[in-house]
N, C-alpha and C positions, 0 to 999 in steps of 0.2 A: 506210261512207263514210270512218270517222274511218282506218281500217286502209289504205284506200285510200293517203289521203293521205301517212300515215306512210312506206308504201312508197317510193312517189314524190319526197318529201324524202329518203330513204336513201339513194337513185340518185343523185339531186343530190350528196350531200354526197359521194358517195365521189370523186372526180374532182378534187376543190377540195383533199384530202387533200394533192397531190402539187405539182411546183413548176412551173409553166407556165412551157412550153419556148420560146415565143415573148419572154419577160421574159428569160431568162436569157444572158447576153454580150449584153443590147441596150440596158434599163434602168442596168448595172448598167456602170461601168471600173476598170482594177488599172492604176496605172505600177510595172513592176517595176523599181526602181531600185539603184544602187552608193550614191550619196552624190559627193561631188566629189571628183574625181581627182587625187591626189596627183603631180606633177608627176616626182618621181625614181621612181615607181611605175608608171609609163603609158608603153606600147610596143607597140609592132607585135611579133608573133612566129609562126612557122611551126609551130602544132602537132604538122603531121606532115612531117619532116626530107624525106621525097623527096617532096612538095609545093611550088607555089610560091604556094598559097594561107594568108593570113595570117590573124590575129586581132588586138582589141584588148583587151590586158590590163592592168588596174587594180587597183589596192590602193586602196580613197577614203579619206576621213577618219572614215568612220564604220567600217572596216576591215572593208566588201565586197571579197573579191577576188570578181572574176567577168572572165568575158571575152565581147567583143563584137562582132556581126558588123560589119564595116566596111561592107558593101554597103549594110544599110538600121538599123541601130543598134538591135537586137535583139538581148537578150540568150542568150545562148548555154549559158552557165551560169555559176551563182554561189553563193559560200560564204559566211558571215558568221562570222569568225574570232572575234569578240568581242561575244555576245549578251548579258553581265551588268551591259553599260553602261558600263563602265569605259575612257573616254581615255587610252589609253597614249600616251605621251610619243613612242614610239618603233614603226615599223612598217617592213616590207621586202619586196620582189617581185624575184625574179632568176629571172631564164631564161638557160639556156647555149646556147650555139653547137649546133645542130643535135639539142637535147635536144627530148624529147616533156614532157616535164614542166615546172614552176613552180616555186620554190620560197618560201614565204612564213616571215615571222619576225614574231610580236607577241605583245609580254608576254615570256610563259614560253615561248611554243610555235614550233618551228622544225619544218614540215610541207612536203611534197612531193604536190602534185596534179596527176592528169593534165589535161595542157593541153587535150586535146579535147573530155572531156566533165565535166572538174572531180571527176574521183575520188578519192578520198585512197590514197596510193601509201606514206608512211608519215608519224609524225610523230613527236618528239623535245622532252622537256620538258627545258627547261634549269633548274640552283638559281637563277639570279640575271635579272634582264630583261634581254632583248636590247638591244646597242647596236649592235651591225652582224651583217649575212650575206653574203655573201660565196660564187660556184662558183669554185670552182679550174677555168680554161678551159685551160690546159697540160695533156698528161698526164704523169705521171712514173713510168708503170708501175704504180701501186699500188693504182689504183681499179681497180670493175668492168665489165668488158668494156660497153660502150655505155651507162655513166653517167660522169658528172660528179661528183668531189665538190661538197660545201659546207663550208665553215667557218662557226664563228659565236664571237662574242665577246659576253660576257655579263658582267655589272658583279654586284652584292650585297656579300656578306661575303667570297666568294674568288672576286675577274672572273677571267674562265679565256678560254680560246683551246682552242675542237674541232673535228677533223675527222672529219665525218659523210662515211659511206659514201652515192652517191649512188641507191644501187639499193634499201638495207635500210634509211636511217637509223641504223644499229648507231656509237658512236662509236669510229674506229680510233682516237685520240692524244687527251688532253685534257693542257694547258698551265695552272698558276695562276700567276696573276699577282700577284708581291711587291710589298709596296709600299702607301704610300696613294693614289697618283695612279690617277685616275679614267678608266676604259675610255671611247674614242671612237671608235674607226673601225678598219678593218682595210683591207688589200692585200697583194696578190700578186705576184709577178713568177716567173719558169720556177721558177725554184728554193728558194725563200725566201717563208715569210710575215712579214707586217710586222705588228705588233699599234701603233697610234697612244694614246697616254696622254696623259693632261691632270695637268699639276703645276702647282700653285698655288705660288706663290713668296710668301716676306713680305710685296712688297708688294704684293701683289693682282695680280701680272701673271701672266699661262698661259705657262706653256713646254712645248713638245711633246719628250715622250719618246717615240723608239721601241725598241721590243721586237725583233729579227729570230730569228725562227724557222724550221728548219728542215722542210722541205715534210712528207718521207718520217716522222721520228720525233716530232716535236715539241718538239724540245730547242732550245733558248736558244743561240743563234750568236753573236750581237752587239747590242750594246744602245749608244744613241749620242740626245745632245739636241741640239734644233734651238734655237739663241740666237734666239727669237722676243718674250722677256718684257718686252723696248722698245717690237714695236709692240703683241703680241695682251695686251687688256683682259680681253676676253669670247671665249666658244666662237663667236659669233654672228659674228666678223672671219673665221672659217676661211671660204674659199666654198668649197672643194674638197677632197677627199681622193681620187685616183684609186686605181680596184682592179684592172679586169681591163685597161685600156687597156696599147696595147705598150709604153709607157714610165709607170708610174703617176707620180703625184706630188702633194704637197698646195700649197694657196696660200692666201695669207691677204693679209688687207690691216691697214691701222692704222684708228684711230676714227674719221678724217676722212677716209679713202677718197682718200690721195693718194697713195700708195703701193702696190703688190701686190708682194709676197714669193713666189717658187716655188721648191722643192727635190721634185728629182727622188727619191723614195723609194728608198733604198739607199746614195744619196749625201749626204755630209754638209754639203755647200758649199750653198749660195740663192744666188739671181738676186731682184736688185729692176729693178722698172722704175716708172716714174712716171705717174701715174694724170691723162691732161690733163683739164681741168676745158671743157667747151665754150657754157657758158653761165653764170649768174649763180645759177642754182638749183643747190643741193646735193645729191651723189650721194645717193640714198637705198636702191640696195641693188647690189650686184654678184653675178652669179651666173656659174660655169665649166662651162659645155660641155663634154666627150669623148667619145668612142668607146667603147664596150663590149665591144668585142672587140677580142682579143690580135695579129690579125693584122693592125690597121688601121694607120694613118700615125698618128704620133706627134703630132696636131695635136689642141691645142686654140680655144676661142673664150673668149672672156671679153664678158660682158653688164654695161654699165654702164646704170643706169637713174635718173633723177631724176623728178621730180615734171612738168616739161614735155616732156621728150625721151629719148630714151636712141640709144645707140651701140653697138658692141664691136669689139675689137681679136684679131686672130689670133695664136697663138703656135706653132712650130714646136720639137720639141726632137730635139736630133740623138741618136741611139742610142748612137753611139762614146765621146763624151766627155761626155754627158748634159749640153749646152749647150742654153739654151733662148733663144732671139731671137723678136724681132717681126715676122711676115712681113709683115701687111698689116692695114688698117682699113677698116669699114665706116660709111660716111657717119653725123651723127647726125640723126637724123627726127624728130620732132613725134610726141608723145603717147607711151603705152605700147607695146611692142612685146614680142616672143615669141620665142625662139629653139630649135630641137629640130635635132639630130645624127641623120646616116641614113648607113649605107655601104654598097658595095656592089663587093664582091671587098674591096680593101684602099685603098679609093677611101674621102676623108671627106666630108659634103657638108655643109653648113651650108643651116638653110632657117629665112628671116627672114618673121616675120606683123604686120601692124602694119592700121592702122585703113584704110587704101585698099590694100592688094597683098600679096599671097606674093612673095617672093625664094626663089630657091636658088642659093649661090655652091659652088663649091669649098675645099676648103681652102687646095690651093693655090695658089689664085691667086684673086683677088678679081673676076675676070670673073663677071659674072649668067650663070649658064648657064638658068635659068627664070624667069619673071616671069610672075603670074596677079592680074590688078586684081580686086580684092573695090568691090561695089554696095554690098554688106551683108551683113549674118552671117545674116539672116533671124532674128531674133528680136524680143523686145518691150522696148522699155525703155520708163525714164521718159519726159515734155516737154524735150528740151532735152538728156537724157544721152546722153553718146557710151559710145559700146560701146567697151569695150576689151580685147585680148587679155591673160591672165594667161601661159599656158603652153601649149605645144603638143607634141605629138608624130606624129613626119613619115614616109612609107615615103614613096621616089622611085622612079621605074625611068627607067632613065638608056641613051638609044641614041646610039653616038659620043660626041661632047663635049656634046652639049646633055642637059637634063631630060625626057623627052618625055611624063610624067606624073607626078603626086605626088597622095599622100592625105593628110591634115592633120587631127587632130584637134586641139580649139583649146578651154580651158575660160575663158570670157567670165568680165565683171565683172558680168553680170548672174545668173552662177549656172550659162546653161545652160552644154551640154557638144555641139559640136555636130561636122561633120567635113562641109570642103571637098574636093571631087574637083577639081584645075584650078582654082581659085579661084571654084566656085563650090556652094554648100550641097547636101548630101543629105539630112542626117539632123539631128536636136537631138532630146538628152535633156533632159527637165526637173529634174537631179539638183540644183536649189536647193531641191524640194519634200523632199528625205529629210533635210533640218535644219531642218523646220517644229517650231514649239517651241507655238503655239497658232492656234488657226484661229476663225471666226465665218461665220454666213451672215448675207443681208441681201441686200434685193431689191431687183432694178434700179431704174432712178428711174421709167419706165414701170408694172409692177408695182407699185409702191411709189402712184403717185400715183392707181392706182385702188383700193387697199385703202384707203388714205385718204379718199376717196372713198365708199365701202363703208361706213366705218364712222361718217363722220359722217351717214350714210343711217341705218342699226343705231340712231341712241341720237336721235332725231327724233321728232316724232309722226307719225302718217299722212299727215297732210296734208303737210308740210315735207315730209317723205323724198321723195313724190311729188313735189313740185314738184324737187326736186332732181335727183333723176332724171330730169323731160323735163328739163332744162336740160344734164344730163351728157349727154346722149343726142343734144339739138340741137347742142353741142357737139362731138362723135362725128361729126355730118354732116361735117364739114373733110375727114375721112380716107376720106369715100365716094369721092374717084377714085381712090384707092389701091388700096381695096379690092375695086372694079368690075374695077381691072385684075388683079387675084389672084384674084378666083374662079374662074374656071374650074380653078386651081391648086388650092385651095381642096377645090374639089367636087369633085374626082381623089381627092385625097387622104383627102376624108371617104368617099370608097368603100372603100380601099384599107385603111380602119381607122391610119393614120399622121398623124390631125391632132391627138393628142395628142404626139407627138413630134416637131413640125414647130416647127423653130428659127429660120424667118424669122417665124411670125406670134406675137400679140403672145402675153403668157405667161400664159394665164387659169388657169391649174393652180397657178400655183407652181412650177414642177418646173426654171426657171430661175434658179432663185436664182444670186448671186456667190457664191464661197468664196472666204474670204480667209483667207489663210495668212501669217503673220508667221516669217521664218525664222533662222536664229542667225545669219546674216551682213548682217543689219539691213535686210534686204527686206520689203517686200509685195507679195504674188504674187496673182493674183486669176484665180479658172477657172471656168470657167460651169458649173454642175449641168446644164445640157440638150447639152455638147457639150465634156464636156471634155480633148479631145482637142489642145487648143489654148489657149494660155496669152490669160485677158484682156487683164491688163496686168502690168507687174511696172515698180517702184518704188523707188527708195533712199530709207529714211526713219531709220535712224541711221547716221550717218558713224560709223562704227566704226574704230580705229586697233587695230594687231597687238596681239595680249594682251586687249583689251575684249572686256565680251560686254554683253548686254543682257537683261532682262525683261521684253518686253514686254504688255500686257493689249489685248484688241480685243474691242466690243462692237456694236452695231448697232442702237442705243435710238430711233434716228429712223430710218424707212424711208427706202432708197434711199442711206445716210449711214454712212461707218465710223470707229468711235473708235479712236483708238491714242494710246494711253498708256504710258511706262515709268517708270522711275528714273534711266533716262540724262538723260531730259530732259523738257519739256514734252510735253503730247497736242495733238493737232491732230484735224482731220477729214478724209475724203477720200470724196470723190464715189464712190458704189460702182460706178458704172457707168465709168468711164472712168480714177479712179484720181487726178485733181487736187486735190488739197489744197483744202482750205477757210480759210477766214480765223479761225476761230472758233479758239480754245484754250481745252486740255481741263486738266484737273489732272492733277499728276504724282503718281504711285502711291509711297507714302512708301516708305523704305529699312526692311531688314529682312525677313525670310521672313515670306512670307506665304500661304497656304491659299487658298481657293476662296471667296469669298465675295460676299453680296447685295451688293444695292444700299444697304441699311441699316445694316447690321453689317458691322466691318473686322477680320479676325482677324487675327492677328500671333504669333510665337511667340521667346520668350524666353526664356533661360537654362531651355528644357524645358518653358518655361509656357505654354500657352496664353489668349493675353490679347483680348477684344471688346472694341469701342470703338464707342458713336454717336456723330459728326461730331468724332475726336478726343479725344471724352471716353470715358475706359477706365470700360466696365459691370460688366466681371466676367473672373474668371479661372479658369481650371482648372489647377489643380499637382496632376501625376500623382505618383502614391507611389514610393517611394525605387526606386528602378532601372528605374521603367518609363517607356518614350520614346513618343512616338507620333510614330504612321504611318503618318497620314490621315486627313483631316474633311469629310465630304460633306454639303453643307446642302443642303435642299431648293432645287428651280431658282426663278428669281422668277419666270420663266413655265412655272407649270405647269398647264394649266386643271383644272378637274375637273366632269366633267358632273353627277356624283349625289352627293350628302352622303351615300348607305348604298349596301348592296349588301341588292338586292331578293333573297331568299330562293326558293325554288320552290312554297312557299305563299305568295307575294305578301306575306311578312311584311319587317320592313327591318332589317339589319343596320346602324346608324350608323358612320360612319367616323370616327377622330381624327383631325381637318384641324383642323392647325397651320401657317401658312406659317412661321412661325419655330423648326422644330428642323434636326435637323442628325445624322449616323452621324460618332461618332469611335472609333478603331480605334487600342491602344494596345496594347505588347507588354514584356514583363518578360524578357530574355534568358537571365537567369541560372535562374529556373524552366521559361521553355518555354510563357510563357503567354499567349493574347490575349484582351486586356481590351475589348468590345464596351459602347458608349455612347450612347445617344439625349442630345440635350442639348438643353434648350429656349435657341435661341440668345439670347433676349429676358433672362432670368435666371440662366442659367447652369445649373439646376436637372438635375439629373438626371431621367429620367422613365423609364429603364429600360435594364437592364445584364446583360453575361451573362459569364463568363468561361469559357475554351476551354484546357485543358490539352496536353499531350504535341503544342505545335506546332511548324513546323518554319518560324523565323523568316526562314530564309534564302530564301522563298518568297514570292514579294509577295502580298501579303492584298489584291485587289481588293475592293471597297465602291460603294455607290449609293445615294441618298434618293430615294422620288419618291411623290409622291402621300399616302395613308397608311402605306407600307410601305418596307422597307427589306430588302437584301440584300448578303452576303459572302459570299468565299472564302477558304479556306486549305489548309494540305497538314498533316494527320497524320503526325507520325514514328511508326518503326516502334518496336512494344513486343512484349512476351512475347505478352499479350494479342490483338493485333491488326498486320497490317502496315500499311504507307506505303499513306494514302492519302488524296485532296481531297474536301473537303467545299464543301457551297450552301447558305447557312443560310439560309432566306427569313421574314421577319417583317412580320407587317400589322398595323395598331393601329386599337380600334376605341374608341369610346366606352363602351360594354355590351355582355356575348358576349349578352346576351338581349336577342331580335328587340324591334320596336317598345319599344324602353326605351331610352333617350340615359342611364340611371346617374342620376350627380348631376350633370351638365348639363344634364339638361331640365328643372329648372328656375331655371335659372340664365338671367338676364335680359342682362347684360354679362359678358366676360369680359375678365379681363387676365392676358397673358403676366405681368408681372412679380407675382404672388400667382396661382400654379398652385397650386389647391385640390385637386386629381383626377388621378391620372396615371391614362393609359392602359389597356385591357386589349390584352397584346399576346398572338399567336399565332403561333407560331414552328413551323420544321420542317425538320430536315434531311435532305439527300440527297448519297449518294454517288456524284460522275461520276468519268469517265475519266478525264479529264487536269486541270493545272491550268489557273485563269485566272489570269492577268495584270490585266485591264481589265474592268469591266461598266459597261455604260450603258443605257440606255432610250428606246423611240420615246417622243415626241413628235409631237401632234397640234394644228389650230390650238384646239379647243374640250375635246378630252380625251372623246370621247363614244367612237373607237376602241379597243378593247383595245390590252394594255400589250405592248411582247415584250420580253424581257429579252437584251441584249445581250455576250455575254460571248467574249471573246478566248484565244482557245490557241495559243500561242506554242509548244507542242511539235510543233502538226499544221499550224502556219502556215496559220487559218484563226477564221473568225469563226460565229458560232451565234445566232440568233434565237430564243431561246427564249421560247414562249409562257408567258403568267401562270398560264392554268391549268394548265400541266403543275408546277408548283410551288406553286400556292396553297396555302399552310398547312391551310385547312380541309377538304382531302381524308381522308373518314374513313378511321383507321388501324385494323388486324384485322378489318374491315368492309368487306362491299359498300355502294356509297352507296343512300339511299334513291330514292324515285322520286323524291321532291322536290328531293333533291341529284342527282340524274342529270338532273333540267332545267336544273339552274345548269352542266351542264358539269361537275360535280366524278367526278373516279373514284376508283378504290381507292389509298391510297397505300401508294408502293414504295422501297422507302430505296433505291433505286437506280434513278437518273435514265442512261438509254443519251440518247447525243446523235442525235437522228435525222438519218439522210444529208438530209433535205430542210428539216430548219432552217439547214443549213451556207448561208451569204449567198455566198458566193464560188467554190461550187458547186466544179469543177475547178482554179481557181487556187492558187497560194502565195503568200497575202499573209507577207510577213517584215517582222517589229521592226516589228511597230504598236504605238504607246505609249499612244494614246487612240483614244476613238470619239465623233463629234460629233453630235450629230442635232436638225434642225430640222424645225417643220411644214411641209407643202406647204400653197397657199391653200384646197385641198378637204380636209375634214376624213379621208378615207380613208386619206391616204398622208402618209409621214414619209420624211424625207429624210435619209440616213447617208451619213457620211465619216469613214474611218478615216486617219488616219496615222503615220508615225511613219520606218520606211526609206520603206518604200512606202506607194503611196496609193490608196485603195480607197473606192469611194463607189457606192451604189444607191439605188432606192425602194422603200420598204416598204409594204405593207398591211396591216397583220397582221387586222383585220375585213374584207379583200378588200375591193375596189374597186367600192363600193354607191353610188356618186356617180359615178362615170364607167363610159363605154360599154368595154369591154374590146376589143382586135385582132381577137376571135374574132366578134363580133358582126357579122351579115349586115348593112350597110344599104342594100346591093344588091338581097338580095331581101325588106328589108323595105318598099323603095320601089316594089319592083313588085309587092308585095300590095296596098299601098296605090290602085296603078295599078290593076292589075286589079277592084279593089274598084268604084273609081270607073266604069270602065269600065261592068260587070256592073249599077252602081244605074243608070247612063244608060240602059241597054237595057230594065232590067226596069221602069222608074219609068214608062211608058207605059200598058206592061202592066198594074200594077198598077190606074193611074189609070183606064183602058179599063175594068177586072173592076167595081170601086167603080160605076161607073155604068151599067154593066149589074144589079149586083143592084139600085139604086135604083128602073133601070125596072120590074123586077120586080115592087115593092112598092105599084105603084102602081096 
């Protein structure tokens, strides 16, 4: 019978092995995002030249190039030019006239991809970082047949001027540049390149040197200063430097934006003209419009903007005598407004976006040739915020004199990125989510106000709970017409196995939690775990000025209620459902770096030190020995539950656990040996309690870490040695109290214990394994009670993908040179294998590429089975987990269809036979008689 059995659980178990196909793209969403689009970076462009099909191509701030379908805002393909985190100052997208290719410039690297499906076609490291790029659109004979060169101008120890072939990459001419004045901008014209220089004069003022260079060799023509050092202060006065346009030229204003300066590039003469003032507010920023291309009309725009209104004025420059006049102006309008350049043959078109309508003028002449009224952008904002346009970029198609259609993409003040057909919406990206800097969950107020509910039920006596309960319940009756009218909705859907995923009814699982995302441009953005396809609310909550940044902290310590705290300024609270501010103020998070930390203890780091403090008052410090920095400090979470003080053994003997809620994994690194220094630290007293050191590593590697529960786990990358080559290691360590079952050590008998006089440290059991790639990031489900297994969360940024790895496949106690016994074969333990393969069916993200996720967040769902993950960082990535399978809820696959009509038939079958029976029964009676 017993064999029987065993069988029969075998069959069961293998099935559950693999990853259920009905969970997988349904549970689980990826926004594959750029980051916000850089405004001199963003255009329409014709991948393939005998096409009139276009794309929209991006450089963002987090320096995604990618390009995107205009049709439905799908991405098409995308690169991330800079994965080692580093904000370059400086970044570049140029497309040539009728080219198949891209070409990008950031940092060091000057690369050409194919524009249709983002291939790399070549690339080119420069000595110094780029400060301009530049296609040469004229030909002069001397590139290759159906390429375009490039130039680029590169700043360091010797700023140089090269021209790149546009086929090979290969550089035909490099130019260095004498001198100490400082490389800025480059242009072109048929014959001539111009290299733009910044000279600082005595007295702080900039004066523009240019460099003229000649196309074909690269030798030095003419060299000539523009008398700019009266009005330009700052680099920040230039608004313009033209490259490929038919007539280039730079323009600058003075500090008070009452002036603007232009000189035609080549010539040595300027044009002022006077900058009118139309209101009482001060300009706050001027930007210049032109053409991109060599064949257009010689026309520029000029965007004046203040703080209530903005305007701009046209300028036309004659080719002959490189005179430049004011054609015409466009009215000034209320609020923020957008300007983007579109042409077409050698036609220029000016297309104006402001908070009610699209414009599109001519250049020559200031008649509207289109007009398209905007309702709205369709997105989310604050109570009371106007949406405002930042930057846009336009394709028109133009029949006779009028507009007779235009596409518009438009990046909001609220973050998204969206695109108008005719003035009205198609598409919005949420590329304010790829500068999420921390996130939190926290459940609706609904949700919220029946866990609350729940748990003043939980800590009651029988009696109370019960009365609580009919009263919640009579209470409950209010929403019976509501619900009378949803059932039948209701009982569809409980057939259909889709009423755990049913997002009108109320959220008995959990599994709608708010995410709230806090983002580097001093937003909170809020998206629902059961639908988030669709932004809750999004909110301005630091006014942030150019240059600021912020810190934010967000927590969720009252249900239905989200904290935000920085060091910009005071915390406040905000309704999680809807996103309104609360009246309540929170503490401001003090200055200075600071680490991960409880509720109890404030870590902070100093001159190297790292320093605790309760309520202010400093407890203890750790100073790391002479050359070693640290790297990261993971304290246990404050909610972490834990269902069992030991781990029950396969003879029902008990393994006791070291539960501590106050230690902490600190991870510290010596560069000059190559060494990382691993740390348990009891956060209560500082006390070490257990330490490892890790030689021949490779610092330049991030060493992810994780605390939870009793145990504790890292990663790192091995350099190569005679010995051994490159490779990453998973150290996993668990702490117990005694390795010997039923014995707690010298805690059992111990009546009190105090963190600060730790009499006992730990025994700990460690084990490493070597996988495939590195990790980045590990984190851990969480559950609401801790009674589900654990899985271990770890991030590979080289496979752009995430991995769930179960606990036992790394449990330390895996007997080593050994099969496990029986008794370790009923805890689940197997043989261990110093080498951990990632299995295809831990991968969370199954078919996708999640890219540049920087952390992973995970909250309990309200049923103890499922854990709810959110990864972000470019992109955003979020599922539900089970990792002990879903033993509290009815699964998709489950009939209740024909569990109902068993039930039926059942009923049926006792009504027939219950006659019968009752009939037999008193027949044998007669019998007996």
């Amino acid at each position: 019978m017993l064999s029987t059995l065993l069988t029969a659980a075998s069959l069961l178990l293998v099935p559950t092995l693999a990853v259920f196909a009905d969970e997988a793209w349904n549970v689980d969403y990826h926004f594959a995002l750029l980051g916000a689009p850089k405004e001199e970076t963003s255009f329409f462009h014709q991948p393939n030249p005998s096409s009139r099909a276009s794309l929209i191509y991006t450089l963002s701030e987090q320096h995604a190039l990618g390009a995107v379908n205009p049709r439905d805002g799908s991405l098409v393909w995308r690169q991330l030019l800079s994965s080692d985190g580093i904000a370059y100052r400086n970044s570049f997208l140029r497309a040539g006239e009728g080219q198949d290719v891209v070409i990008s410039g950031v940092g060091h690297e000057v690369a050409a991809w194919s524009a249709a499906d983002g291939r790399l076609v070549w690339s080119l490291s420069t000595e110094g970082p780029l400060e301009d790029v530049e296609i040469l659109e004229l030909s002069d004979g001397k590139e290759t047949a159906g390429a375009k060169d490039a130039i680029a101008l590169s700043s360091g120890a010797n700023p140089t001027v090269q021209r790149i072939d546009g086929a090979s990459g290969a550089v035909k001419w490099q130019f260095i540049i004498d001198g100490s004045d400082a490389p800025y901008q480059l242009s072109a014209s048929s014959t001539q390149i111009f290299a733009i220089l910044i000279h600082k004069t005595i007295l702080g003022y900039v004066k523009l040197r240019v460099v003229v260079l000649d196309r074909v060799t690269g030798h030095k023509v003419d060299e000539y200063s523009l008398s700019s050092e009266n009005e330009l202060s700052t680099t920040e006065n230039i608004v313009s430097v033209g490259a490929n346009s038919a007539s280039p030229m730079i323009a600058w204003t003075d500090s008070l934006y009452t002036t603007l300066k232009v000189n035609v590039v080549g010539m040595k003469s300027m044009q002022s003209f006077d900058i009118a003032s139309h209101d009482d507010s001060p300009i706050e920023h001027v930007k210049v419009h032109a053409p991109y291309h060599v064949n257009s009309l010689s026309h520029f725009l000029v965007h004046y903007q203040t703080a209530t209104s903005h305007w701009a004025d046209v300028f036309h420059i004659n080719l002959k005598n490189g005179k430049v006049e004011k054609a015409y102006s466009l009215p000034k309008l209320a609020g923020r407004g957008a300007f983007s350049t579109s042409t077409s043959d050698a036609n220029v078109y000016f297309t104006r976006v402001t908070r009610d309508e699209i414009t599109t003028v001519s250049s020559a002449s200031h008649g509207v040739l289109g007009r398209w009224p905007l309702n709205t952008f369709g997105v989310v904002a604050g109570i009371g915020e106007q949406v405002e346009p930042i930057h846009a970029a336009s394709e028109v198609s133009v029949k006779g004199d009028t507009v007779s259609a235009i596409r518009t993409t438009i990046l909001l003040s609220t973050g998204d990125w969206v695109m108008l057909r005719d003035g009205k919406g198609i598409w919005n990206r949420p590329e304010m989510l790829a500068s999420t800097m921390v996130v939190t969950f926290a459940l609706p107020a609904d949700a919220a106000a029946l866990v609350q509910q729940l748990e003043v039920e939980a800590h009651s006596n029988p009696v109370a709970a019960y009365a609580h309960r009919v009263q919640r319940h009579l209470a409950d009756l209010q929403r019976l017409p509501s619900i009378i009218v949803s059932l039948p909705q209701q009982i569809v859907k409980g057939f259909l196995g889709t009423s755990a995923d049913d997002l009108t009814a109320s959220d008995t699982f959990g599994f709608r939690q708010v995410i709230v995302c806090a983002t580097r441009e001093g937003r909170l953005v809020a998206l629902d775990a059961g639908s988030p396809d669709k932004i809750v609310w999004n909110v301005n909550v630091a006014d942030l000025q150019p240059g600021q940044s912020w810190e934010p902290y967000l927590a969720s310590r009252i249900a239905g209620v989200v904290e935000v705290s920085s060091r910009a300024g005071a915390g406040i609270q905000y309704n999680a459902t809807n996103g309104q501010p609360l009246a309540e103020r929170l503490p401001v998070v003090p200055e200075g770096p600071q680490v991960p930390s409880s509720q109890v203890v404030l870590y902070t780091v100093h001159d190297g030190t790292l320093e605790a403090s309760y309520n202010r008052t400093p407890a203890w410090a750790f100073t790391p020995m002479h050359g070693e920095r640290l790297i990261d400090m993971v304290p246990r979470p404050v909610n972490d539950p834990v269902a069992s003080i030991g781990k029950v053994l396969g003879d029902r003997r008990v393994l006791y656990k070291y539960l501590d809620s106050n230690i902490a994994l600190l991870v510290t690194a010596q560069d000059s040996m190559g060494t990382a220094n691993i740390y348990v630290l009891s956060t209560v007293s500082g006390a070490i309690i257990y330490s490892n050191v890790h030689t021949g590593v490779d610092l330049t590697i991030p060493i992810a870490s994780i605390m939870s529960e009793n145990w504790f786990a890292y990663s790192f990358t091995n350099e190569a040695s005679d010995e051994a080559s490159k490779g990453h290691q998973l150290v996993v360590g668990e702490l117990f109290e005694s390795l010997v079952p039923d014995d707690r050590g010298m805690m059992g008998a111990t009546t009190n214990f105090s963190g600060m006089q730790t009499a006992t440290e730990p025994f700990v059991l460690t084990q490493t394994y070597q996988i495939p790639e590195v990790i980045s990031k590990l984190a851990v489900t969480r559950t609401r009670q801790g009674i589900t297994s654990r899985q271990l969360l770890a991030v590979l940024p080289d496979s752009n993908g995430i991995v769930g790895i179960p606990y036992g496949a790394v449990d330390p106690r895996r007997p080593v040179n050994r099969d496990p016994t029986k008794d370790e074969q009923a805890e689940g333990l197997v043989r261990y294998t110093a080498v951990l393969e990632f299995d295809p069916k831990w991968f969370l993200n199954h078919q996708r590429e999640i890219v540049g996720v920087k952390n992973v967040f995970t909250s309990p769902a309200l049923i103890e089975s499922t854990s709810l993950v959110f990864a972000y960082g470019l992109d955003i990535f979020g599922t539900r987990l089970s990792p002990s399978f879903s033993f509290d809820i009815l699964g998709k696959d489950f009939n209740k269809l024909q569990m109902l009509a068993t039930v039926a038939a059942l009923a049926v079958a006792t009504f027939i036979v219950a006659p019968l029976v009752m009939r037999k029964q008193v027949d044998q009676r007669w019998r007996f008689l």
